[in-house]
C-alpha positions as CSV (number, residue, x, y, z in Angstrom):
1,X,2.5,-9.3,-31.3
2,X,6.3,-8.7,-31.1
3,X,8.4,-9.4,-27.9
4,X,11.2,-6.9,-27.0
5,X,14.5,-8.0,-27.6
6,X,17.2,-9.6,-24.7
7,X,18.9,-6.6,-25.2
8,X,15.8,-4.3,-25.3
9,X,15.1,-5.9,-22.6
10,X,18.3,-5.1,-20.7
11,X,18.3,-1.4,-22.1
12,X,15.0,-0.5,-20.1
13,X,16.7,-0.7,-16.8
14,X,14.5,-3.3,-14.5
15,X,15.9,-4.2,-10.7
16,X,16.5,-7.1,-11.7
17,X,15.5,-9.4,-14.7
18,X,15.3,-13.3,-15.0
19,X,15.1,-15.6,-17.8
20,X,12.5,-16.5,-20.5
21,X,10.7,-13.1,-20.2
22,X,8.6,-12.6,-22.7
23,X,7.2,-8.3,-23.0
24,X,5.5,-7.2,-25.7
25,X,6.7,-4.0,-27.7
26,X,3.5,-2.4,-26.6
27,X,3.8,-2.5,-23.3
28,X,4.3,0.7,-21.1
29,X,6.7,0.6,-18.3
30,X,7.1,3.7,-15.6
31,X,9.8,3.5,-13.0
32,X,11.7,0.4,-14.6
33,X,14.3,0.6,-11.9
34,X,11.7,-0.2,-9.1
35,X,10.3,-3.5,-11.1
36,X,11.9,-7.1,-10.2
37,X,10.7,-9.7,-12.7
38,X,11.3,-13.5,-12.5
39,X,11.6,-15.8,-14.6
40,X,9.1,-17.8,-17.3
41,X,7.3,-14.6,-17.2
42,X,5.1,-13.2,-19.8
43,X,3.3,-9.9,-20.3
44,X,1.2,-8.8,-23.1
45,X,0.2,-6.2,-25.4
46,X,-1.3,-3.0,-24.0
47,X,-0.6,-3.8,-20.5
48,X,0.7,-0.8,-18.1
49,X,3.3,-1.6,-15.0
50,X,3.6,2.0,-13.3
51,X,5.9,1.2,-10.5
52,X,6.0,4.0,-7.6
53,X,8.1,4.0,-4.1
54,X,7.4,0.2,-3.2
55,X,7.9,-0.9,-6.5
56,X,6.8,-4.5,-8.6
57,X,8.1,-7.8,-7.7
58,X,6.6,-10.1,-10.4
59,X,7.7,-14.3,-9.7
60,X,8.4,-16.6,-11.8
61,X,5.7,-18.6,-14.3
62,X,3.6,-15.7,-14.5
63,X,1.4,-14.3,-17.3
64,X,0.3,-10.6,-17.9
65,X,-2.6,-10.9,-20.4
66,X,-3.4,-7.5,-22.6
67,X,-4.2,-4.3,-21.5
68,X,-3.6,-5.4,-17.7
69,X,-2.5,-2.4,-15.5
70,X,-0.2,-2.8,-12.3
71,X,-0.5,0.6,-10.8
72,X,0.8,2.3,-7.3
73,X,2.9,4.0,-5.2
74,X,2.9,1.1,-2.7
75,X,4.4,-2.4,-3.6
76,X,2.4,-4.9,-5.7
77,X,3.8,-8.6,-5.3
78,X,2.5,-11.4,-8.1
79,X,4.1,-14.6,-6.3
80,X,4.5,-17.6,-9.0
81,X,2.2,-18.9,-10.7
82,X,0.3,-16.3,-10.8
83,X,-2.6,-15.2,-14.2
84,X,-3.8,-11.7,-14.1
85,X,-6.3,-12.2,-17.2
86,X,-7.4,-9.0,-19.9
87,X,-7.6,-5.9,-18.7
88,X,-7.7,-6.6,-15.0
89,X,-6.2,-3.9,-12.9
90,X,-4.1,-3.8,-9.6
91,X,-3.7,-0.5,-7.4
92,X,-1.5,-0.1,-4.7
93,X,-3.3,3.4,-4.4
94,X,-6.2,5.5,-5.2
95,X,-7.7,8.5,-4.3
96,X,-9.9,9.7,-1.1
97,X,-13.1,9.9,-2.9
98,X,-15.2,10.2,0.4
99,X,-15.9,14.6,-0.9
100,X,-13.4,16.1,2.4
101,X,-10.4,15.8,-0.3
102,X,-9.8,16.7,-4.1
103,X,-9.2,13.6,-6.8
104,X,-6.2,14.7,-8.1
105,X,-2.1,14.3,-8.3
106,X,0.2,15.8,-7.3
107,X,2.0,16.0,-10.8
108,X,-1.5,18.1,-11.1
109,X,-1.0,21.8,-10.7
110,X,-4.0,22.9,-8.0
111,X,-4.7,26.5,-6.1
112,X,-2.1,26.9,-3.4
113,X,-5.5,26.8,-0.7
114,X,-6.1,23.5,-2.0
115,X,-3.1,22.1,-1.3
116,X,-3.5,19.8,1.8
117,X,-6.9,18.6,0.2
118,X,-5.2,16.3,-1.8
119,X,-4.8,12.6,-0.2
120,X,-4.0,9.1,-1.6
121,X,-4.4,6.3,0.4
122,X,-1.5,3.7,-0.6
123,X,-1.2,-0.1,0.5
124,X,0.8,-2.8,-0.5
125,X,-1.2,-5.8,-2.6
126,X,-0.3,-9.3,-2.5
127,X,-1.5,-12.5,-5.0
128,X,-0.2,-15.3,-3.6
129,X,1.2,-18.4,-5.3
130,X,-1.2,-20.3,-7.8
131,X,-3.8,-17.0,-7.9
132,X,-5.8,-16.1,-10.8
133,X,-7.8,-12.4,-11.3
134,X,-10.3,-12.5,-14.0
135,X,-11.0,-10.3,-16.8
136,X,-12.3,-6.8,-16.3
137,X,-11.6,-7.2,-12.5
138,X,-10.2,-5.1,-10.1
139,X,-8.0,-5.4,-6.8
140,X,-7.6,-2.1,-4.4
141,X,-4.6,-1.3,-2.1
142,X,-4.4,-3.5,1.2
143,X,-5.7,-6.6,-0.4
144,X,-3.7,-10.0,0.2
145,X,-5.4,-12.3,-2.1
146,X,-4.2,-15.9,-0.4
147,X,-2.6,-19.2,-2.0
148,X,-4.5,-21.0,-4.5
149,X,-7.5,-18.4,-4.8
150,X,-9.2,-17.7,-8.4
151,X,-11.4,-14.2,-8.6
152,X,-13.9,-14.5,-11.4
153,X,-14.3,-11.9,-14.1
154,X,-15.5,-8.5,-13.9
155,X,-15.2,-8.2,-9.4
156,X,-13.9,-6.0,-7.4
157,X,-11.7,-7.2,-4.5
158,X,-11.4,-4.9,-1.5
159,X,-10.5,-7.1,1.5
160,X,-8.3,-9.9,1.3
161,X,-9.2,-13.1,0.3
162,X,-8.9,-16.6,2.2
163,X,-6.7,-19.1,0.2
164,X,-8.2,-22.0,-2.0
165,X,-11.2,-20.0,-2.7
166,X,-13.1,-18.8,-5.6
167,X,-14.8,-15.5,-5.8
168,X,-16.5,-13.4,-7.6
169,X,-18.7,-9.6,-8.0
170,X,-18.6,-6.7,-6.3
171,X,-17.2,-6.6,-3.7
172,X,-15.9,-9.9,-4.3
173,X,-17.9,-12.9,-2.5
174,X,-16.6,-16.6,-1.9
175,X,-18.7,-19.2,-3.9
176,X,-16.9,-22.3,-3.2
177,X,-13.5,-24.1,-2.7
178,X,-10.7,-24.4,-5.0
179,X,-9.3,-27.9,-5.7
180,X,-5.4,-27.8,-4.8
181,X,-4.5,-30.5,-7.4
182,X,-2.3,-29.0,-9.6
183,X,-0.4,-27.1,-6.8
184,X,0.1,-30.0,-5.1
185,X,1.5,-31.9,-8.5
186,X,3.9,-28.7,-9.2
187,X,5.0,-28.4,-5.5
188,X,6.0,-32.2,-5.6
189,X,3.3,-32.9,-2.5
190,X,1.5,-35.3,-5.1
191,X,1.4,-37.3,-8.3
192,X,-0.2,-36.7,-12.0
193,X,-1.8,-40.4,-10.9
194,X,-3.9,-38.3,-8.6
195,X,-5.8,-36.1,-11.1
């Protein structure tokens, strides 16, 4: 894997760019000017960040494993500390797929009669600080996904999520609690001693 450049870096235009950032060559970027990254940030091979109107505010301490995809027209926030694990995918928007509208885009050219049956739904998505999203999973527009909460691999989140929980499937379920050790450790509320 090869990381772009500072000054590749720089060329692609971001809102605003920290230090440390680690992006692979082989990422894909859409809208750079509409993406705020922190810094300590990492983001892998084969991952997509298509920023629309609300744009991308990535924190700081983050990683992007492979072939993730941060998608929308709404804004998607990753607070720090936050691990979006392969190929997991978060939309800001999707498409009415309930029949009474088409699944297209707009880019898309359709029949002038079929003009107003086009309609995205679009909703800002929040991970919190200390959040994790599992391979393979999936987070639709509207969800807040709270402090401290891990979703396991392969689930699909459509509500949000209460904080120091894990979950998993489809739609995604709360198994049990989180232990808040190593958030309390960076946050300075405790010790290593305690672990």
């Amino acid at each position: 894997m090869g990381f772009l450049t500072a000054e590749e870096l720089k060329k692609i235009g971001f809102a605003d760019l920290g230090s440390n950032v680690f992006i692979s060559n082989k990422v894909s970027i859409y809208n750079p000017g509409k993406i705020r990254i922190g810094s300590n940030v990492r983001i892998d091979d084969f991952c997509i960040l298509s920023a629309g109107e609300g744009g991308i505010d990535i924190g700081n301490y983050v990683h992007i494993s492979c072939y993730a995809c941060l998608i929308g027209k709404a804004n998607i926030k990753l607070h720090d500390y936050v691990a979006v694990s392969i190929k997991a995918s978060i939309f800001s928007n999707t498409n009415d797929f309930s029949g009474d509208f088409l699944p297209t885009y707009k880019e898309i050219e359709i029949p002038s009669m079929a003009e107003n049956l086009v309609k995205t739904i679009s909703e800002p998505v929040v991970l919190e600080t200390h959040t994790g999203l599992g391979a393979h999973s999936i987070v639709m527009p509207g969800v807040t996904v709270k402090i401290g909460t891990a979703i396991g691999a392969m689930s699909v989140v459509y509500e949000d999520l209460n904080s120091w929980g894990i979950y998993v499937g489809n739609p995604a379920r709360f198994v049990k609690k989180r232990s808040d050790k190593a958030y309390k450790i960076l946050s300075g509320k405790s010790s290593s001693k305690d672990i």
